[in-house]
C-alpha positions in Angstrom: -46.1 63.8 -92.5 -46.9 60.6 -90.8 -50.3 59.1 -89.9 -50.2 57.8 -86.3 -51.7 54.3 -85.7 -52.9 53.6 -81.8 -54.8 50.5 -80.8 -56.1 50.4 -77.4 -57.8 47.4 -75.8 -57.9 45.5 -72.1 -56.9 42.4 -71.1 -56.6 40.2 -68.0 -53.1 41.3 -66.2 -52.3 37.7 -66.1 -51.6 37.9 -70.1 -49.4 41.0 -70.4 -46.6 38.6 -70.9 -48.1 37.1 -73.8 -48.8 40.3 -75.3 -44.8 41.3 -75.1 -44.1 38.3 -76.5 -46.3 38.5 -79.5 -45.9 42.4 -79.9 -41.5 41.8 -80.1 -42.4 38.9 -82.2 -44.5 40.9 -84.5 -42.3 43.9 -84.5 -39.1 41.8 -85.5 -40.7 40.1 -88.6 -41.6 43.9 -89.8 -37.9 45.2 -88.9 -37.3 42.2 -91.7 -38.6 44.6 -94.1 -37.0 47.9 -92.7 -40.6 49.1 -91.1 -40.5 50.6 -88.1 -41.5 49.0 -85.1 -44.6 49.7 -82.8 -44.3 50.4 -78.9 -46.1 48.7 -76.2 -47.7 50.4 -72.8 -49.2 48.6 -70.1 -51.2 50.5 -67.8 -50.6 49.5 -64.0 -53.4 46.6 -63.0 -57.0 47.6 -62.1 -59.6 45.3 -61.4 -62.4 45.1 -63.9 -66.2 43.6 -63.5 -66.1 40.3 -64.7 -69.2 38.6 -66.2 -69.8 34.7 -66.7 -71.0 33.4 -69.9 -74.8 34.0 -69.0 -74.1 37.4 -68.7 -74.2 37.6 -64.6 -72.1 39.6 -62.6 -69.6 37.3 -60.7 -66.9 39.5 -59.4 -63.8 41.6 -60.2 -60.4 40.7 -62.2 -56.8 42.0 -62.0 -57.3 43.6 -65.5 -54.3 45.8 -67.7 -55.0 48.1 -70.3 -53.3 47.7 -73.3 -51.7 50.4 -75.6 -50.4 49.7 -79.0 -49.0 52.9 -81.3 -46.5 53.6 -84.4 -46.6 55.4 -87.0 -48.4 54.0 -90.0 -46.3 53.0 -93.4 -46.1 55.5 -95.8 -44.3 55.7 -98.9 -44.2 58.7 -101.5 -47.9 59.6 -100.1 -48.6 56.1 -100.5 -50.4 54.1 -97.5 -52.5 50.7 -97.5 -55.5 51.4 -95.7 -57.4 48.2 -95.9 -57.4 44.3 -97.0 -60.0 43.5 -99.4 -61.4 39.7 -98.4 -63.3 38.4 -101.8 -65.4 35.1 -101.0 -67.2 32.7 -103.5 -70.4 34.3 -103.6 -69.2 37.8 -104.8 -69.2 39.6 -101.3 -66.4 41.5 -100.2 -65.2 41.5 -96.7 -63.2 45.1 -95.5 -60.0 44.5 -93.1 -58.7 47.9 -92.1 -55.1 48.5 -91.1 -54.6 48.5 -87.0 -56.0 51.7 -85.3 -56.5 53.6 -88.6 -57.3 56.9 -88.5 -61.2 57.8 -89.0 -60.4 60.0 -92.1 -58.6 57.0 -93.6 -61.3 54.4 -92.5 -64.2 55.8 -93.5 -62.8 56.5 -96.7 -62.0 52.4 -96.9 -65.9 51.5 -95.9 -67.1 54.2 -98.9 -64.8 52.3 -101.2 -66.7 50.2 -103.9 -64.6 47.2 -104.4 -64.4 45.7 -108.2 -63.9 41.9 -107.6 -60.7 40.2 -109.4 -59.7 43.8 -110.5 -56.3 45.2 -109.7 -55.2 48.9 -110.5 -51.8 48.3 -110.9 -51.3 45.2 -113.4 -55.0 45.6 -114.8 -55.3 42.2 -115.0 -58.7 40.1 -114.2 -58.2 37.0 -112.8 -59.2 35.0 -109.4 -58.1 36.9 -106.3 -59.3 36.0 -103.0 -57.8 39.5 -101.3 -57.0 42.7 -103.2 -55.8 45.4 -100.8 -57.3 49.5 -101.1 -54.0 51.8 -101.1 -54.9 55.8 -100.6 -52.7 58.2 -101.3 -52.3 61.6 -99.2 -54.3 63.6 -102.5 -57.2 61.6 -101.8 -56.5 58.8 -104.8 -57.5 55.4 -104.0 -55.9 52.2 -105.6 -57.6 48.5 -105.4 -54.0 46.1 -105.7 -53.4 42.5 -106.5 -50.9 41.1 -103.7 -48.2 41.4 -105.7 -49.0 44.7 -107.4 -48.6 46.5 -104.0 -44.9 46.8 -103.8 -44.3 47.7 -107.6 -46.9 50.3 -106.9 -46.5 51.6 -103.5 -43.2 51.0 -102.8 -44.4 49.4 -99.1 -43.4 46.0 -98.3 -46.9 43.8 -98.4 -44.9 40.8 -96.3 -43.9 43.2 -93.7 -47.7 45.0 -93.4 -49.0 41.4 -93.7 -47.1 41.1 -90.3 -47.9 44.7 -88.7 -51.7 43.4 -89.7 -51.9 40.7 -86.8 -51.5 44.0 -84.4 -55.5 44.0 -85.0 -56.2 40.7 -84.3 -54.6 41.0 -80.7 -57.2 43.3 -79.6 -59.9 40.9 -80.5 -57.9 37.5 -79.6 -59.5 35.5 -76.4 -56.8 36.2 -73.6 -59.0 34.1 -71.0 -56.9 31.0 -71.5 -59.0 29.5 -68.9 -61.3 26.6 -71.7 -64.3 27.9 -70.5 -64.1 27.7 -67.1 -63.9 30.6 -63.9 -60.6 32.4 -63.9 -58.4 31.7 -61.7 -57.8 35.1 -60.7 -61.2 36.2 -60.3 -62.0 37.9 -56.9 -65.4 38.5 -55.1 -66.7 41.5 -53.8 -66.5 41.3 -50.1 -70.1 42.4 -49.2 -71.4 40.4 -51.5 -70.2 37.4 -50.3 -71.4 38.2 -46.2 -74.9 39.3 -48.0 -75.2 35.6 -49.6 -74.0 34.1 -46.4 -76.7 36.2 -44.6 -79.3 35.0 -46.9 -78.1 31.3 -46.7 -77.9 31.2 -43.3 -81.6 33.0 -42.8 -82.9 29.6 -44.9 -80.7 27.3 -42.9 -81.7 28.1 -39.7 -78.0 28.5 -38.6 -74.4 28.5 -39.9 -72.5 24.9 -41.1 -68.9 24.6 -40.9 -66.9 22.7 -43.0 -66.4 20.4 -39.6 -69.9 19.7 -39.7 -70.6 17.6 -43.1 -71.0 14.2 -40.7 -74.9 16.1 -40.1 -75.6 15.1 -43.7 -75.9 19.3 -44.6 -74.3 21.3 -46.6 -72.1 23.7 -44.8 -72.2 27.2 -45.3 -69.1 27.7 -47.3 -70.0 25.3 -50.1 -73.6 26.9 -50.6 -71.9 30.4 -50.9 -69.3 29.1 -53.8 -72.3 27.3 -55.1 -74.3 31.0 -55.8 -71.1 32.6 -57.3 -69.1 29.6 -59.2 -71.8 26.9 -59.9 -73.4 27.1 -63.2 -75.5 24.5 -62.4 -76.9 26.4 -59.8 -80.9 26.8 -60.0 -81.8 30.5 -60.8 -84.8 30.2 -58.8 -82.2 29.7 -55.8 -80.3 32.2 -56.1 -83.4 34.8 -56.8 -84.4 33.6 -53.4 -81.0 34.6 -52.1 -81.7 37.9 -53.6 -84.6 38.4 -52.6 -83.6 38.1 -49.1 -84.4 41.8 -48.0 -82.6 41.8 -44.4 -79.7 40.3 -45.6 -77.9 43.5 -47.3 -78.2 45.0 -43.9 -76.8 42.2 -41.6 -73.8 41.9 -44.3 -72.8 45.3 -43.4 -73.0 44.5 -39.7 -71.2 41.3 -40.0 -68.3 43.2 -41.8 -68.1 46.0 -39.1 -67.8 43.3 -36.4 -65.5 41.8 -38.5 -62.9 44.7 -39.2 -63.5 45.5 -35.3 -61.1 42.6 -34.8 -58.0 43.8 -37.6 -54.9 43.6 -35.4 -56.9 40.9 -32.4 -54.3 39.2 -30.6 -56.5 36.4 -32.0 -54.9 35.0 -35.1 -58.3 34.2 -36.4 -60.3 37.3 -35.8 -57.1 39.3 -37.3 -57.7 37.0 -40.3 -61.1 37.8 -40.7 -60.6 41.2 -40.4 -58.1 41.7 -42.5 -61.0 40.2 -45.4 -63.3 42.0 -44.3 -61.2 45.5 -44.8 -60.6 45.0 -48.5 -63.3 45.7 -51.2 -62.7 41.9 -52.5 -61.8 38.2 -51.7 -59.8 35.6 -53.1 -62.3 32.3 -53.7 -59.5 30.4 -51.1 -59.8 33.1 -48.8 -63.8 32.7 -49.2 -64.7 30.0 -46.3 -62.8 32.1 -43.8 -64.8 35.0 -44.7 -68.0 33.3 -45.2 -67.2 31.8 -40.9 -67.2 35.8 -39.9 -71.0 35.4 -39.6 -70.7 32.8 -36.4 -68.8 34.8 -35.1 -71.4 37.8 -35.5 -73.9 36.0 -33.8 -72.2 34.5 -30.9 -71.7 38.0 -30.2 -74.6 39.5 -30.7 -76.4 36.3 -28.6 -73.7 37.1 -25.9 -74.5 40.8 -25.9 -78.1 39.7 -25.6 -77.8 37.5 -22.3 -75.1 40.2 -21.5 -77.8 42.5 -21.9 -80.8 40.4 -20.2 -78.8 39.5 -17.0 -78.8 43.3 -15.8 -82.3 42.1 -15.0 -82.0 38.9 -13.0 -83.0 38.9 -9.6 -82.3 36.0 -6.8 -84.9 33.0 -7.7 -86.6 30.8 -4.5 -85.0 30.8 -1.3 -82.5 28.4 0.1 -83.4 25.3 0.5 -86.5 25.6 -2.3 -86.5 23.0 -4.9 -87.1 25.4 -8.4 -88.1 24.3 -11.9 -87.7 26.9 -14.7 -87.4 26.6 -18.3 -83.8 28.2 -19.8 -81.2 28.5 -22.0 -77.9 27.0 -21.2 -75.3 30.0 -21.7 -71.9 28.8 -20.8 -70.3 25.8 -19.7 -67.0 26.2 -18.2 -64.4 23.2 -17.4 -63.1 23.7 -14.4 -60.3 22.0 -12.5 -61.7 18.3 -11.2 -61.3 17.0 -8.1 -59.0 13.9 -7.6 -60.0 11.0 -5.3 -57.3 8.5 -5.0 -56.6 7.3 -8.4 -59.9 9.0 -9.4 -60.3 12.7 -10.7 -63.6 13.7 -10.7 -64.7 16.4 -13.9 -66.5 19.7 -12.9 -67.5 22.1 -14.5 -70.1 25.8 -14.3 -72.7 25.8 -16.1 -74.8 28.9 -16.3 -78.8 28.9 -17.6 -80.8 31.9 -18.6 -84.6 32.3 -18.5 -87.1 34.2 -20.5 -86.9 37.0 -17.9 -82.8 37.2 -18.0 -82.7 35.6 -14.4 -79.0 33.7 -13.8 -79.0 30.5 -12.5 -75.4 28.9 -12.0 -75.1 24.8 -11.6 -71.5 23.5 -10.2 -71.6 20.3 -12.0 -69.8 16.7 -11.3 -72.4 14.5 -13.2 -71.4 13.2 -16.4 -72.8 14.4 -19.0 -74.1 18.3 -19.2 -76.0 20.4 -21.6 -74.5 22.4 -24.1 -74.1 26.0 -25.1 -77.1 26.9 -26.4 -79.4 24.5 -25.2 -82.8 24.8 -24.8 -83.8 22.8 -20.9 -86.0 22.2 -18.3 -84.2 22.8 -15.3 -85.1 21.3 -11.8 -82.5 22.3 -8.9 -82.5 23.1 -5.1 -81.8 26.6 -4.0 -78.1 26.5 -2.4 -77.2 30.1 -2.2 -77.9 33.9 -3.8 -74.8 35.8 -4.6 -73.6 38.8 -7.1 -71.2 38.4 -10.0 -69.7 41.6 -11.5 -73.0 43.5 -11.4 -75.6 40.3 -12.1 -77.6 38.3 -9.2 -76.9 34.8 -9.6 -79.3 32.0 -8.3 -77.1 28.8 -7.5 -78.6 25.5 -7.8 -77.3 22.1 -6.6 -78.7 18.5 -6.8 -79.7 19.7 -10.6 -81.9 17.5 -13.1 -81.9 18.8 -16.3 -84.5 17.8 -19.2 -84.3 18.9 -23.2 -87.2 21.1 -23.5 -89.9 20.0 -25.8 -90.2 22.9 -28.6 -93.2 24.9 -28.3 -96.0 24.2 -31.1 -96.5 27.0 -33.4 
């Protein structure tokens, strides 16, 4: 009867063909000494937590489980269980054979090793490994290196060889010299709840477009919190600490997957990010850019919101000053005077109240979105747009509006 041997171990999926190559190399040098060879199974890829060196939770990895089995030498009851490694200061150092059996291995760690001694040729001299051979009756045998053939009948260059099976379950597969793998992904809500957090301390969202303004854009502060290792811990505690942001990540990634399919190549984009469970770090800024989005919504739903109050300001003819927010500005198509085409464009204001005001523009240089202004205008006309009364100004002046002290 044979004793099975089945090593079992995970890897990253990006090293299975490493592992073929050294299990067909390892099997070939033990086919050298007419053992039989070992079979491989990979398990289909599954992604796996992946910690960083100081323990913290970064993200998933593509990972493969690994499965190793054969059948364990055996010759006239005869099998080598273990490899005994003598050092100069008398201790003894137990190898076992690959995915021994626990009948066989415990019987290996019980075994008191007798340093330089070998059962087979009885003679003591200086061995730095003996190996422990147990036969099926229960008898154990301590051999020199070249006492376990004669003795055993097993080939000790070809179980030499099956012997490296072991050390691929503990080898480093990383291949990556210490730094983050390159196949490492992110969990999806994760990143939008850092980029909430961020963004909370920032006062708004940076684009990558936006580095001129001497800040850090958003992007680049969320990478920092997951890839950085220079990264303060007192930072990112703040981050986590953020207790709104876990809750405006989920809305973000609703809005988000709202757009999957969009005629809009972008907001399909972002969707499509948003659905899955994880992101690919180059995928990240697009991701982390969802959260504008979010908000220009949810500001546009706001005014959306406020204007189904706004009623007609001043009468016709009444010069008006209000304080407001500017909420669109519209090019529209100019108005050409010889060889002279004068620019137009709408721009629509908001007040605290949700009252419309609507300024057809020719002067050079307007507010923007956004905006926070002192507007002075004369009364030209009332009307309706959709469902919202509109107040339209002309003759406009329009002032940045001092912030008000706290």
């Amino acid at each position: 009867m044979m004793t099975s041997a089945a090593m079992r171990f995970s890897i990253p999926a990006t090293a299975q063909s490493r592992v073929r190559q050294l299990v067909e190399a390892t099997n070939a040098r033990a086919a050298v000494h007419h053992l039989t060879a070992y079979t491989l199974d990979i398990s289909a890829p599954f992604l796996a937590d992946y910690h960083d060196t100081d323990g913290r939770l970064i993200g998933k990895r593509p990972t493969v489980t690994v499965t190793i089995s054969g059948d364990i030498p055996r010759h006239h009851g005869w099998t080598v269980i273990a490899r005994l490694d003598h050092d100069e200061e008398g201790e003894t150092i137990t190898s076992l054979f690959p995915g021994l059996p626990e009948q066989d291995a415990e019987a290996a760690r019980q075994y008191r090793a007798i340093e330089n001694f070998c059962h087979g040729c009885a003679v003591a001299r200086h061995r730095t490994a003996t190996y422990l051979a147990r036969h099926e009756n229960g008898e154990m045998r301590q051999l020199g290196t070249t006492c376990v053939e004669p003795y055993t009948g097993l080939p000790i260059k070809g179980l030499e060889a099956l012997w490296r099976f072991g050390a691929l379950k503990d080898s480093d597969w990383d291949g990556e010299e210490g730094g983050i793998p390159a196949d490492l992904r992110v969990p999806v809500i994760e990143v939008l709840r850092v980029t909430a957090a961020i963004v909370k301390t920032e006062g708004r969202f940076y684009s990558r477009s936006e580095q001129w303004k001497n800040t850090q854009p958003t992007a680049d502060g969320v990478e920092a919190y997951f890839f950085d290792r220079k990264a303060p811990m007192e930072w990112r505690a703040d981050i986590d600490g953020d207790p709104d942001a876990p809750t405006t990540a989920a809305a973000i990634r609703a809005w988000a997957v709202q757009g999957y399919g969009s005629l809009s190549d972008y907001r399909h984009k972002v969707g499509q990010l948003a659905k899955g469970e994880t992101v690919d770090p180059r995928h990240l800024p697009t991701l982390v850019s969802a959260i504008a989005g979010w908000y220009r919504d949810q500001e546009k739903e706001a005014t959306e919101q406020a204007a189904q109050n706004s009623k007609p300001q001043g009468s016709v003819g009444e010069r008006i000053t209000t304080n407001a927010t500017v909420t669109t500005v519209i090019e529209l198509e100019g108005r050409t005077y010889g060889y002279h085409t004068q620019r137009r464009r709408l721009v629509k204001f908001q007040d605290g109240d949700g009252n419309v005001f609507v300024w057809f523009s020719s002067a050079a240089d307007v507010p923007e979105q956004g905006d926070e202004v002192e507007l002075t205008g004369t009364v030209k006309d009332h009307s309706i747009y959709g469902e919202t009364a509109q107040t339209v100004l002309t003759r406009c002046r329009v002032a940045a509006r001092e912030p008000v002290a706290a």
